[in-house]
N, CA, C, O and CB atoms as a CASP TS submission, in Angstrom:
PFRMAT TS
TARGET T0000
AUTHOR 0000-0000-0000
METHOD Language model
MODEL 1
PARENT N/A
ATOM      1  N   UNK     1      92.702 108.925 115.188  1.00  0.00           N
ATOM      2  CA  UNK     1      91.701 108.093 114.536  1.00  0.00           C
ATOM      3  C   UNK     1      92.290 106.690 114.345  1.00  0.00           C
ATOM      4  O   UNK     1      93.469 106.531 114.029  1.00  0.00           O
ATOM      5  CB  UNK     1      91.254 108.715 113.165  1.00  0.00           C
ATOM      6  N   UNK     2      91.382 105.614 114.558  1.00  0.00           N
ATOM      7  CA  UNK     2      92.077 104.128 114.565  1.00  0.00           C
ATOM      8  C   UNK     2      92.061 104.082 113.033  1.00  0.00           C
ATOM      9  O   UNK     2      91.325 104.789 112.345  1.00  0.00           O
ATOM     10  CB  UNK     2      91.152 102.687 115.430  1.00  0.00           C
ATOM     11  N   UNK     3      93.339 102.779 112.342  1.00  0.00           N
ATOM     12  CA  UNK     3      93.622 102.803 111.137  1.00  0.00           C
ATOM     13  C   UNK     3      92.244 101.456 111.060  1.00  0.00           C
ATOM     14  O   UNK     3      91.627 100.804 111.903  1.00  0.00           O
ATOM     15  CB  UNK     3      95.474 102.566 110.697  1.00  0.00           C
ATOM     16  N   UNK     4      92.252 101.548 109.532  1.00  0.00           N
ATOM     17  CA  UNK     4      91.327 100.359 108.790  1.00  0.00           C
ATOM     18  C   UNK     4      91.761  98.902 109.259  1.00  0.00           C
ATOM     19  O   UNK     4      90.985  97.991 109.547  1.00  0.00           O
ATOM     20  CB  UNK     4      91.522 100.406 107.028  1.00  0.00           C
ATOM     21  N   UNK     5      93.362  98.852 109.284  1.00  0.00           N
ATOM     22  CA  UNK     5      93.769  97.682 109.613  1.00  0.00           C
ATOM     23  C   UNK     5      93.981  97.318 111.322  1.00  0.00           C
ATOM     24  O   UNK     5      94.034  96.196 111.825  1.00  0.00           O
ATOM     25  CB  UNK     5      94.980  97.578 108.818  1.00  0.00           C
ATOM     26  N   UNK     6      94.066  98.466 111.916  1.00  0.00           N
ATOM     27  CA  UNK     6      93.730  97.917 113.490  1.00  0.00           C
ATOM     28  C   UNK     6      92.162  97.796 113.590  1.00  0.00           C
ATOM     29  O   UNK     6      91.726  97.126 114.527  1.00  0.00           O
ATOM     30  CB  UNK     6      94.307  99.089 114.808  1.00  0.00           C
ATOM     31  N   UNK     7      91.331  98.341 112.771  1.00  0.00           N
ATOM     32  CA  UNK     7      89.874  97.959 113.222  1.00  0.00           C
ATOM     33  C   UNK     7      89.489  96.559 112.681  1.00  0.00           C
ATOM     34  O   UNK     7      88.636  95.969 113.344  1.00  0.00           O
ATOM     35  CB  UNK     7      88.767  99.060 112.669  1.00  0.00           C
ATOM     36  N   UNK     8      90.150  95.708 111.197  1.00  0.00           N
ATOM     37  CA  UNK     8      89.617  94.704 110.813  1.00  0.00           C
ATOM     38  C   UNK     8      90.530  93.673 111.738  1.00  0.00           C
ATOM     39  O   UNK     8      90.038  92.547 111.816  1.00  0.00           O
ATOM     40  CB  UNK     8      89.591  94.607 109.241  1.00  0.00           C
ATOM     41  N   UNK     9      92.174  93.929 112.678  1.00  0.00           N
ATOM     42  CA  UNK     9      92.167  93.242 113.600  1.00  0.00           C
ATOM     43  C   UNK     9      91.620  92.805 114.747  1.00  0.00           C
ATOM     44  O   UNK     9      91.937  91.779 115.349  1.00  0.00           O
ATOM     45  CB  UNK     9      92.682  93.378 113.720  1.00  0.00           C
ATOM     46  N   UNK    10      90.542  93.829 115.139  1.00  0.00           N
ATOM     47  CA  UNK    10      90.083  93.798 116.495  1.00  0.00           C
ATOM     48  C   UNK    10      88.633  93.174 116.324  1.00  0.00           C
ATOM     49  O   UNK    10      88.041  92.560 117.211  1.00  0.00           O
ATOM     50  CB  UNK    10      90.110  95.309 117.218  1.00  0.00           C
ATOM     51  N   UNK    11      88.038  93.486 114.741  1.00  0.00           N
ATOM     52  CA  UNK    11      87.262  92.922 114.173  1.00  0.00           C
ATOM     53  C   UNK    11      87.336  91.316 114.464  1.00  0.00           C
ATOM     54  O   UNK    11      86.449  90.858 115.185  1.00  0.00           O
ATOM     55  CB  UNK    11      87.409  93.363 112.942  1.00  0.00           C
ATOM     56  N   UNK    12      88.230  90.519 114.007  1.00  0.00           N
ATOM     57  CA  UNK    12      88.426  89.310 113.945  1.00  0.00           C
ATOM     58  C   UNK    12      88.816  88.529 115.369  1.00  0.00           C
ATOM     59  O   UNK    12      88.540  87.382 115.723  1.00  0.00           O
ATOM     60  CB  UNK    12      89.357  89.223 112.955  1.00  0.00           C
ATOM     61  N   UNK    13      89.419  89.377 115.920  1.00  0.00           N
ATOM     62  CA  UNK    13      89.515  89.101 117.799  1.00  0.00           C
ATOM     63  C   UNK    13      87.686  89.217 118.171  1.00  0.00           C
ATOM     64  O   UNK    13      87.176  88.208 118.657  1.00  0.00           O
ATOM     65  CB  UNK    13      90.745  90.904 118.952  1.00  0.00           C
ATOM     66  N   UNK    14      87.061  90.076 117.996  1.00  0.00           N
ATOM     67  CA  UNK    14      85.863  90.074 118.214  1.00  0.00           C
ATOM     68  C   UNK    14      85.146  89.103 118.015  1.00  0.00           C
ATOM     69  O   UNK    14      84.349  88.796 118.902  1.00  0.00           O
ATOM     70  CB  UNK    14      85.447  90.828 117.769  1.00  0.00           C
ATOM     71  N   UNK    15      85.231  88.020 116.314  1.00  0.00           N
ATOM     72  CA  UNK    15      84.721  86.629 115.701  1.00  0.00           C
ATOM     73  C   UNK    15      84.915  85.832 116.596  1.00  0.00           C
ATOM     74  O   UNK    15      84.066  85.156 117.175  1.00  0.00           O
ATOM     75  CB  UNK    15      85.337  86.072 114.475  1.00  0.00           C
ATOM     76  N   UNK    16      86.184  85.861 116.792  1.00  0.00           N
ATOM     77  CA  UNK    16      86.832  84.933 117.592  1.00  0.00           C
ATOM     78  C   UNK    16      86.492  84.618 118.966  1.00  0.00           C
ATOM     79  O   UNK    16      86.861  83.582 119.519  1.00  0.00           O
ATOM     80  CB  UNK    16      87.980  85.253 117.607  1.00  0.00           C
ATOM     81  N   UNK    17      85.651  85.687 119.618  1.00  0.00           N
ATOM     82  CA  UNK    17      85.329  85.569 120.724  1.00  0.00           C
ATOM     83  C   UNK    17      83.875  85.187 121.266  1.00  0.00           C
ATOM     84  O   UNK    17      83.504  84.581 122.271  1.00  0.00           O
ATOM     85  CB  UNK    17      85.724  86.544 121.088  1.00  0.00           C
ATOM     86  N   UNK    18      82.985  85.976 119.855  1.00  0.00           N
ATOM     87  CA  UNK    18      81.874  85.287 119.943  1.00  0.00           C
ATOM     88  C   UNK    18      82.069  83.724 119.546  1.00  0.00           C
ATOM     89  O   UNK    18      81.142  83.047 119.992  1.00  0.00           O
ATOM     90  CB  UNK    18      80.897  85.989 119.118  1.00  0.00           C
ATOM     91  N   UNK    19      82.800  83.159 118.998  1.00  0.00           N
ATOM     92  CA  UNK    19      82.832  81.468 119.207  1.00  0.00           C
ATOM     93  C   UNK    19      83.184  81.014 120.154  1.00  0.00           C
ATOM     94  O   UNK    19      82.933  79.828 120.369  1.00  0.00           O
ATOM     95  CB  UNK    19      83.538  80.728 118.476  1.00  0.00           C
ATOM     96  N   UNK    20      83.904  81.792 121.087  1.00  0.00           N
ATOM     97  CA  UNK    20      84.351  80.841 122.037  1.00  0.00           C
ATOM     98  C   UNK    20      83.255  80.905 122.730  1.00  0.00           C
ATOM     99  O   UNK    20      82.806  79.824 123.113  1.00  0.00           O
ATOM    100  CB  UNK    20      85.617  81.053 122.794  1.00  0.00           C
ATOM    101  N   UNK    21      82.512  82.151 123.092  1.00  0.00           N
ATOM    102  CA  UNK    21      81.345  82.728 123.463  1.00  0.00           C
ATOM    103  C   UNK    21      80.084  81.351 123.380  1.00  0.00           C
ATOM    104  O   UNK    21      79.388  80.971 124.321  1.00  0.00           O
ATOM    105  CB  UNK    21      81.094  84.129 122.359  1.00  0.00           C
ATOM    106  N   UNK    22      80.084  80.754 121.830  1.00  0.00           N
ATOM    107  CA  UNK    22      78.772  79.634 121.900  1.00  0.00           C
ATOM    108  C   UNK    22      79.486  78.846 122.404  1.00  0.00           C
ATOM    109  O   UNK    22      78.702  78.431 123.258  1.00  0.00           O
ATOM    110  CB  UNK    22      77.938  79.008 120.598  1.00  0.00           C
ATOM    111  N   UNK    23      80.779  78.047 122.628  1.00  0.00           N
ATOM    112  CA  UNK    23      81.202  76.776 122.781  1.00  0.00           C
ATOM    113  C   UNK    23      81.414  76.274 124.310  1.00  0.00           C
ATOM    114  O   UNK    23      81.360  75.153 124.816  1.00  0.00           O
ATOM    115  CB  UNK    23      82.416  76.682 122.008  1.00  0.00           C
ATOM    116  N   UNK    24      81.724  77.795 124.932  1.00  0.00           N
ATOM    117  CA  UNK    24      81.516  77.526 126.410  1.00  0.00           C
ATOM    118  C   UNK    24      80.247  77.127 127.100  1.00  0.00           C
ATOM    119  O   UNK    24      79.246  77.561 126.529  1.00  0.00           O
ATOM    120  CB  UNK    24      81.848  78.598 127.028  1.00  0.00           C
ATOM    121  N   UNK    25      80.014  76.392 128.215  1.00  0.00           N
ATOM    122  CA  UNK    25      78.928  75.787 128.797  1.00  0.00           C
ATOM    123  C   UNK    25      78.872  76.478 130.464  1.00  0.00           C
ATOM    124  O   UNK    25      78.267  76.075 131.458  1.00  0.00           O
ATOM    125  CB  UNK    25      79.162  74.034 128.683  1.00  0.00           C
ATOM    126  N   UNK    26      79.597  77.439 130.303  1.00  0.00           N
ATOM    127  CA  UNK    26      79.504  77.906 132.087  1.00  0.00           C
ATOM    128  C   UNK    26      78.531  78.654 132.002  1.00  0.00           C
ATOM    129  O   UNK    26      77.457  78.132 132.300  1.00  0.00           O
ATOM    130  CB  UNK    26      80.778  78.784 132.922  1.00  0.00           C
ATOM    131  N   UNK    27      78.504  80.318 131.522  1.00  0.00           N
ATOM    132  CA  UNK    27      77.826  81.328 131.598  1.00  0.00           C
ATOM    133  C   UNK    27      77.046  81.567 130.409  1.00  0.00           C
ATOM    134  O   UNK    27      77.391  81.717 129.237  1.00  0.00           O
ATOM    135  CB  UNK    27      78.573  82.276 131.919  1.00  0.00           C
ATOM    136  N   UNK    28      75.608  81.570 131.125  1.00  0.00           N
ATOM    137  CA  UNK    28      74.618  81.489 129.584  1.00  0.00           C
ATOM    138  C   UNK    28      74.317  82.979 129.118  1.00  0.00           C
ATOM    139  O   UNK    28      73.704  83.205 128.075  1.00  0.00           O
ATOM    140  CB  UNK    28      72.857  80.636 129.834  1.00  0.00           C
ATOM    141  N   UNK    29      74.787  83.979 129.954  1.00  0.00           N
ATOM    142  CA  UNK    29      75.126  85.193 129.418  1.00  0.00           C
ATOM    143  C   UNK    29      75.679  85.316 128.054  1.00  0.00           C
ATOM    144  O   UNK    29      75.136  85.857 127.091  1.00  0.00           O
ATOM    145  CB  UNK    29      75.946  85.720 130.218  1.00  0.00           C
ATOM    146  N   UNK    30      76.866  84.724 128.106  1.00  0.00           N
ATOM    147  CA  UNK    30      77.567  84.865 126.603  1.00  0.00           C
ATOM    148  C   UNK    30      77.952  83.942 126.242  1.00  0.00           C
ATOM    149  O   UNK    30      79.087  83.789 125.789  1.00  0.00           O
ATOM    150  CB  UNK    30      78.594  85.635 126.353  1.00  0.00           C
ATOM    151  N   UNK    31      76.700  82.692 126.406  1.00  0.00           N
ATOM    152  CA  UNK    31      76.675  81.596 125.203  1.00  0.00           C
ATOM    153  C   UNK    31      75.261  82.437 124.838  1.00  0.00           C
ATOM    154  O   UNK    31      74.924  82.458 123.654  1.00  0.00           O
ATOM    155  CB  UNK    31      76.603  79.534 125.632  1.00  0.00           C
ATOM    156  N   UNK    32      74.714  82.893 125.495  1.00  0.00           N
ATOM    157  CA  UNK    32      73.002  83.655 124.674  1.00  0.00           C
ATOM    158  C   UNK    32      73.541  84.136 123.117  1.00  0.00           C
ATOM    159  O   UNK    32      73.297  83.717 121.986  1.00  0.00           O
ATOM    160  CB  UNK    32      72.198  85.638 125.768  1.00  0.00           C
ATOM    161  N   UNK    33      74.624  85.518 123.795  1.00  0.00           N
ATOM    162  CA  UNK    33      74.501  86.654 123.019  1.00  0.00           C
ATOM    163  C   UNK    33      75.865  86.023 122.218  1.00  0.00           C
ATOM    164  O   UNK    33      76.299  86.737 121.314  1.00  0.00           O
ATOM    165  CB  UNK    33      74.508  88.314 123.869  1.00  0.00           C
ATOM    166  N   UNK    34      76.625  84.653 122.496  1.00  0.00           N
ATOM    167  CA  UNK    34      77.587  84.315 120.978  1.00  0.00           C
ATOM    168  C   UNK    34      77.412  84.801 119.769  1.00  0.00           C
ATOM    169  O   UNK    34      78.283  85.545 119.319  1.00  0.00           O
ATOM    170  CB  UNK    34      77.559  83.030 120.531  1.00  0.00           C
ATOM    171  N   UNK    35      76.109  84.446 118.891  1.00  0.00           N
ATOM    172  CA  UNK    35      76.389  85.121 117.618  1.00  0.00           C
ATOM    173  C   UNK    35      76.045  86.168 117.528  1.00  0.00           C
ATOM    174  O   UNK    35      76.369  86.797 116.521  1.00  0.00           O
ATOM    175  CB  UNK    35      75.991  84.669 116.637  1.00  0.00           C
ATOM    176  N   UNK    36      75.329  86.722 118.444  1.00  0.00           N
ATOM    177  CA  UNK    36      75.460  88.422 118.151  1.00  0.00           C
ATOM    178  C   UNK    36      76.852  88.990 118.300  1.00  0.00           C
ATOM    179  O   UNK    36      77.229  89.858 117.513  1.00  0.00           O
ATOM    180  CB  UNK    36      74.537  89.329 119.239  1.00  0.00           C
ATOM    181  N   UNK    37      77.570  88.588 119.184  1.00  0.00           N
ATOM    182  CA  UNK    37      79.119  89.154 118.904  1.00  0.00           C
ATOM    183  C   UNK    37      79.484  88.805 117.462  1.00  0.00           C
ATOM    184  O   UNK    37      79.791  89.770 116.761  1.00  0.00           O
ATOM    185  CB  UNK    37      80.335  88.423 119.960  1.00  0.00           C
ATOM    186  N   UNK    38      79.508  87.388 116.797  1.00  0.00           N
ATOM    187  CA  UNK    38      80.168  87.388 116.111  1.00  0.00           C
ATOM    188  C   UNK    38      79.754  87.645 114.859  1.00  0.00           C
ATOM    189  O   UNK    38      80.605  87.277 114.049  1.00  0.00           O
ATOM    190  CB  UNK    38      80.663  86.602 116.299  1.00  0.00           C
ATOM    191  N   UNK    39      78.576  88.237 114.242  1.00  0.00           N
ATOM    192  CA  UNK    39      77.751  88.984 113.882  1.00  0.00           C
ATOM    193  C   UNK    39      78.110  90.199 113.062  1.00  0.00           C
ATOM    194  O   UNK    39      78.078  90.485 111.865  1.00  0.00           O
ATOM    195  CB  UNK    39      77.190  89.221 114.860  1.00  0.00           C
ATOM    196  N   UNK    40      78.638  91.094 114.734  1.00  0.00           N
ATOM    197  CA  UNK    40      78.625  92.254 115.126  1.00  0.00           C
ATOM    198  C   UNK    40      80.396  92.448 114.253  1.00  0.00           C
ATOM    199  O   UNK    40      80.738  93.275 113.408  1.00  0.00           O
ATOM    200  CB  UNK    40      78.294  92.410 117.017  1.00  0.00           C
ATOM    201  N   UNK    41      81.106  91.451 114.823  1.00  0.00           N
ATOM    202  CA  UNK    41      82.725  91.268 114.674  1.00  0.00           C
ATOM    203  C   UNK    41      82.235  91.294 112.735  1.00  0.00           C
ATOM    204  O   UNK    41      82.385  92.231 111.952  1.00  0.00           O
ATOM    205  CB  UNK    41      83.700  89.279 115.665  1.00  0.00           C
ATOM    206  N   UNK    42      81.814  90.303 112.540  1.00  0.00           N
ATOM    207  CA  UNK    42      81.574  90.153 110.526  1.00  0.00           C
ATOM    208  C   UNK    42      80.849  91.428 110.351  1.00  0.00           C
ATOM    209  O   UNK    42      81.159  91.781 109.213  1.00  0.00           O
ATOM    210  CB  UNK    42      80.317  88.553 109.719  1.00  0.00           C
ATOM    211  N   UNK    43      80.190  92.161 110.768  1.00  0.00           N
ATOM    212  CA  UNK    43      79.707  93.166 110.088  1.00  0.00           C
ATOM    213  C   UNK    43      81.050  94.250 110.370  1.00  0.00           C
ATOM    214  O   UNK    43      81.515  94.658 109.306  1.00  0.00           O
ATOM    215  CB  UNK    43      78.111  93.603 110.641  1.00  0.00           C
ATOM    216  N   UNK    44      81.600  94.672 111.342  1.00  0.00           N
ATOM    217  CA  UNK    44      82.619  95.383 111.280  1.00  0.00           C
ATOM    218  C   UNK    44      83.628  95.365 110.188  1.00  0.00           C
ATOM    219  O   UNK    44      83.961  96.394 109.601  1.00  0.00           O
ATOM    220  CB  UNK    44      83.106  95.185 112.265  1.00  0.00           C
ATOM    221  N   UNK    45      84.187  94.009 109.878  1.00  0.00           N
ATOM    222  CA  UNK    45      85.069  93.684 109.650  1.00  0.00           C
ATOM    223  C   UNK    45      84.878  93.769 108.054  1.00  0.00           C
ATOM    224  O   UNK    45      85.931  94.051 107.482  1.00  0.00           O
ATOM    225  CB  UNK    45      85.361  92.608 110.376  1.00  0.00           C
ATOM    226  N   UNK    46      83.857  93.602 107.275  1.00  0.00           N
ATOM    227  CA  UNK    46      83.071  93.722 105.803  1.00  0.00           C
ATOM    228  C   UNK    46      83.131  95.325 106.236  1.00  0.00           C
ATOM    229  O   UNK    46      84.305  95.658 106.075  1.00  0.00           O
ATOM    230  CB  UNK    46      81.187  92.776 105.471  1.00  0.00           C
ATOM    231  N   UNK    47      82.481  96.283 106.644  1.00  0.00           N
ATOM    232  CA  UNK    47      82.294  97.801 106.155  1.00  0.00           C
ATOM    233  C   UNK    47      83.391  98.157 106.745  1.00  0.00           C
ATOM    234  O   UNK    47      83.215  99.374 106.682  1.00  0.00           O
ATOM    235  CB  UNK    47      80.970  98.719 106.568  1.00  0.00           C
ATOM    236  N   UNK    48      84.449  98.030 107.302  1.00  0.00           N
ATOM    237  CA  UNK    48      85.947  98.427 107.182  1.00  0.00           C
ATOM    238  C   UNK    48      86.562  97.757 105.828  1.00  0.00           C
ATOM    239  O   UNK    48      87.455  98.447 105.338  1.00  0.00           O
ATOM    240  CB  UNK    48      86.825  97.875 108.573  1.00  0.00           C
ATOM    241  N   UNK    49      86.232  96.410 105.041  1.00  0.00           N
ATOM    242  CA  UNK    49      86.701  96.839 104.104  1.00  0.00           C
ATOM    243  C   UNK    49      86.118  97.522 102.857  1.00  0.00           C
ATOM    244  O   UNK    49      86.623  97.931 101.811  1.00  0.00           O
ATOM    245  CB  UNK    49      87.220  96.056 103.914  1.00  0.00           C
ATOM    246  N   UNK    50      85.015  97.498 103.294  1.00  0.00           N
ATOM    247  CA  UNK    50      84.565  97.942 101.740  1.00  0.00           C
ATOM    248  C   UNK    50      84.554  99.716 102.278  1.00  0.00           C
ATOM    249  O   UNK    50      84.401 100.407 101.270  1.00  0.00           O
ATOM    250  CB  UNK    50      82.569  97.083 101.028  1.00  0.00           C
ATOM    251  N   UNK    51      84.645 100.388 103.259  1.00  0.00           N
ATOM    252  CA  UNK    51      84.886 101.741 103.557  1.00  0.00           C
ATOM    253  C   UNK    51      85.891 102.246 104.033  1.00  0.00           C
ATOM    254  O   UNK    51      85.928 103.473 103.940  1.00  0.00           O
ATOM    255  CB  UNK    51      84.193 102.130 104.191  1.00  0.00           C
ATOM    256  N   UNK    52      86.977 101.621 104.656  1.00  0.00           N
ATOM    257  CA  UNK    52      88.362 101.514 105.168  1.00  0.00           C
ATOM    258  C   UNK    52      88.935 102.611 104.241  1.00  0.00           C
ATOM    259  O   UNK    52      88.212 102.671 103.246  1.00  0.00           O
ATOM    260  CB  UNK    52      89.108  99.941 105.041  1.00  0.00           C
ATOM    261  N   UNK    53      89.751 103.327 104.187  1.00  0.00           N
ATOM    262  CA  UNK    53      90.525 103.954 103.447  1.00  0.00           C
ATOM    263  C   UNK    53      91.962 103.195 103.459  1.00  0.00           C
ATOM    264  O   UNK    53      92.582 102.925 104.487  1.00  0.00           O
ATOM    265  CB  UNK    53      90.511 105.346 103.888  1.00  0.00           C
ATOM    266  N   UNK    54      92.406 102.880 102.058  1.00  0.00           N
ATOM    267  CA  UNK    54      93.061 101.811 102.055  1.00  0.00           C
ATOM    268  C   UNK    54      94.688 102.758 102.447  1.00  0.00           C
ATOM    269  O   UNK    54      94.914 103.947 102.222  1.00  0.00           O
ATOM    270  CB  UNK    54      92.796 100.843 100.466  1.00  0.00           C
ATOM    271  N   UNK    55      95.716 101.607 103.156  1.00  0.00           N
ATOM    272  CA  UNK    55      96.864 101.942 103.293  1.00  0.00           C
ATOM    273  C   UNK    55      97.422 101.891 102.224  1.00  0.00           C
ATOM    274  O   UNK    55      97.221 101.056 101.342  1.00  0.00           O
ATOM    275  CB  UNK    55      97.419 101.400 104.092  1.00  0.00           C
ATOM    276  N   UNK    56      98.324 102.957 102.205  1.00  0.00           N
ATOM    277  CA  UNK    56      99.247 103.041 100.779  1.00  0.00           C
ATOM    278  C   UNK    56     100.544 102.396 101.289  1.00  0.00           C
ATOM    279  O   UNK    56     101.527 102.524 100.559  1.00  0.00           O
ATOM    280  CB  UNK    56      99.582 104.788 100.105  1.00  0.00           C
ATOM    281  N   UNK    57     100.723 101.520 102.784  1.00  0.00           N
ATOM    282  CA  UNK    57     102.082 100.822 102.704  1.00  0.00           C
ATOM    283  C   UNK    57     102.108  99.703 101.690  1.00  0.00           C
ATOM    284  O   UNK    57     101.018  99.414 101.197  1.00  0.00           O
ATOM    285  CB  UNK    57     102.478 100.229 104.083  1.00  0.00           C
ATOM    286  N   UNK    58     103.250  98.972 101.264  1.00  0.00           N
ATOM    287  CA  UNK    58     103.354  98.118 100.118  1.00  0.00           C
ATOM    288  C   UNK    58     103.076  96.645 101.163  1.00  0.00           C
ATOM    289  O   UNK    58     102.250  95.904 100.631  1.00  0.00           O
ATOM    290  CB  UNK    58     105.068  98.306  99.131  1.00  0.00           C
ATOM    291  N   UNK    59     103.501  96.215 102.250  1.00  0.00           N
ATOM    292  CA  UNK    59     103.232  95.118 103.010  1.00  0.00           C
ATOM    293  C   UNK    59     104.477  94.211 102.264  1.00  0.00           C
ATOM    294  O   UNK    59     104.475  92.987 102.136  1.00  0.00           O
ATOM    295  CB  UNK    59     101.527  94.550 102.907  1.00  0.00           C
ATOM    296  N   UNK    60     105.228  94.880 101.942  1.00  0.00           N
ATOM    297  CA  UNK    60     106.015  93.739 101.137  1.00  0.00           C
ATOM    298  C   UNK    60     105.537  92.851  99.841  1.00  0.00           C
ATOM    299  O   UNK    60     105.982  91.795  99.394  1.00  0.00           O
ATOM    300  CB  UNK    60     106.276  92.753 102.106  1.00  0.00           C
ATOM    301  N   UNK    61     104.961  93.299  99.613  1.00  0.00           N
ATOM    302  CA  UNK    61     104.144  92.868  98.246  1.00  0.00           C
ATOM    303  C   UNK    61     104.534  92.492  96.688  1.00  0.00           C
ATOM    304  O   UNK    61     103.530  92.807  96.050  1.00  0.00           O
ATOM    305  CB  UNK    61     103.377  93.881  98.034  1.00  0.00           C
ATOM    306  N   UNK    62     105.187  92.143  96.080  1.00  0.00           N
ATOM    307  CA  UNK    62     105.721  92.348  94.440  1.00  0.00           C
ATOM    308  C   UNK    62     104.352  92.434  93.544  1.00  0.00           C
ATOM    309  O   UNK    62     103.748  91.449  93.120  1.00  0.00           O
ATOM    310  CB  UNK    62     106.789  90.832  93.802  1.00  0.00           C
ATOM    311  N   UNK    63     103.959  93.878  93.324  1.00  0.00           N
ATOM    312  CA  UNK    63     102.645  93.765  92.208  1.00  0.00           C
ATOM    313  C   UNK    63     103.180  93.763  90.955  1.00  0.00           C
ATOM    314  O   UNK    63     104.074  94.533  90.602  1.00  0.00           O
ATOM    315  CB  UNK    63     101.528  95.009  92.216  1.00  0.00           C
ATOM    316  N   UNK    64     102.429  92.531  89.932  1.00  0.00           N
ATOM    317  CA  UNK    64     103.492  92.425  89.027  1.00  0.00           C
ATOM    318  C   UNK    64     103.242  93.381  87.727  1.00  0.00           C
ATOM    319  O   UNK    64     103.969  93.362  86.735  1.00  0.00           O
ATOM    320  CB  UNK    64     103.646  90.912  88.639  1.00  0.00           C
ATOM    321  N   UNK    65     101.821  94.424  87.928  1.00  0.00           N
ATOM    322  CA  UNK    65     101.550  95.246  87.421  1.00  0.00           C
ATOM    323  C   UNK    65     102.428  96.603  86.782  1.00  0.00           C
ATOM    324  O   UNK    65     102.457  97.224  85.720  1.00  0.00           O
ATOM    325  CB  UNK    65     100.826  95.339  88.113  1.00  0.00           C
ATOM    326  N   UNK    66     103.001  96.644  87.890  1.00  0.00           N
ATOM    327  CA  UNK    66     104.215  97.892  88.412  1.00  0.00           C
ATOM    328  C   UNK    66     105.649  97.318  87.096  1.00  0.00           C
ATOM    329  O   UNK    66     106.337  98.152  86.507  1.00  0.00           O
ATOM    330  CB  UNK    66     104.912  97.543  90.869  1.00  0.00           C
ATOM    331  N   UNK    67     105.805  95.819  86.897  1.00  0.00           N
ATOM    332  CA  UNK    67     106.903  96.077  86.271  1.00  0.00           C
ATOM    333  C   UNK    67     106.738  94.821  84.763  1.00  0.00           C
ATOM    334  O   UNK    67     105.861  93.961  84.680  1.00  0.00           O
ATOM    335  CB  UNK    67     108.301  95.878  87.510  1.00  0.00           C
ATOM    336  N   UNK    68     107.531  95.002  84.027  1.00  0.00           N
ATOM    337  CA  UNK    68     106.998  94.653  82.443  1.00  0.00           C
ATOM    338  C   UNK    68     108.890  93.886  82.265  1.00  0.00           C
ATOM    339  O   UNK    68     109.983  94.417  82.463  1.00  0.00           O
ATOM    340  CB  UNK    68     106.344  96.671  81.016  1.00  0.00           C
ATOM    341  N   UNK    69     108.633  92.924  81.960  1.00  0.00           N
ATOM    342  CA  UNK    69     109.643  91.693  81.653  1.00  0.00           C
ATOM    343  C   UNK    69     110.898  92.632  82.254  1.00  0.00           C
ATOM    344  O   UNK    69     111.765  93.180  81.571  1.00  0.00           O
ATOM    345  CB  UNK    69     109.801  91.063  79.700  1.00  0.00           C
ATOM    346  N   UNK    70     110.752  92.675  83.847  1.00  0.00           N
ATOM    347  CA  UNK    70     111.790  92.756  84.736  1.00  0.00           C
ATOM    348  C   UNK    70     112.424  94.134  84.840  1.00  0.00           C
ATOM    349  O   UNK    70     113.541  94.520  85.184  1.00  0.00           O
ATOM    350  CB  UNK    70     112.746  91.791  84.382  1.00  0.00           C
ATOM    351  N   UNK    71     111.581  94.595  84.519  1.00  0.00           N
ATOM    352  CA  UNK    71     112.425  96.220  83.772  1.00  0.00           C
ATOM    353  C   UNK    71     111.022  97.050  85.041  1.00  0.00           C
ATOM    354  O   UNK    71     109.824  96.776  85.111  1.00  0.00           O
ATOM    355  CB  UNK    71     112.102  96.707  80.926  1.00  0.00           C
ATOM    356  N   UNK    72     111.813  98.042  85.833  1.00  0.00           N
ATOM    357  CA  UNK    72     110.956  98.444  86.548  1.00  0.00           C
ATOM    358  C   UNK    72     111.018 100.343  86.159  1.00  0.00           C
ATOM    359  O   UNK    72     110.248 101.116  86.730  1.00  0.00           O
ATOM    360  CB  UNK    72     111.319  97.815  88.128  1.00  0.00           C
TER
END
């Protein structure tokens, strides 16, 4: 099964492509359908996070929740 975070990457490669998608002037194929890709890429990329099952890696993170005047 693909993770939450390879789908909101491929998500944003997807945005990314429907823009290049409107900005090109060769093929009116996919200057038509530009914002429907990128659309398609923002709607992915919103219900992966709000349904994603979140990773429990830390990402390197300091949450400052976790520790109380330095004392962990």
């Amino acid at each position: 099964m693909i993770k939450s975070t390879q789908l909101q990457r491929i998500a944003e490669v997807v945005m990314v492509l429907g823009i290049i998608f409107l900005c090109q002037p060769w093929v009116e194929f996919l200057h038509r359908y530009g914002l429907t890709v990128i659309i398609v890429g923002l709607l992915t990329f919103m219900f992966t996070g709000w349904f994603g099952k979140p990773d429990n890696a830390q990402d390197g993170v300091f949450d400052v929740s976790d520790h109380h005047e330095g004392k962990s």
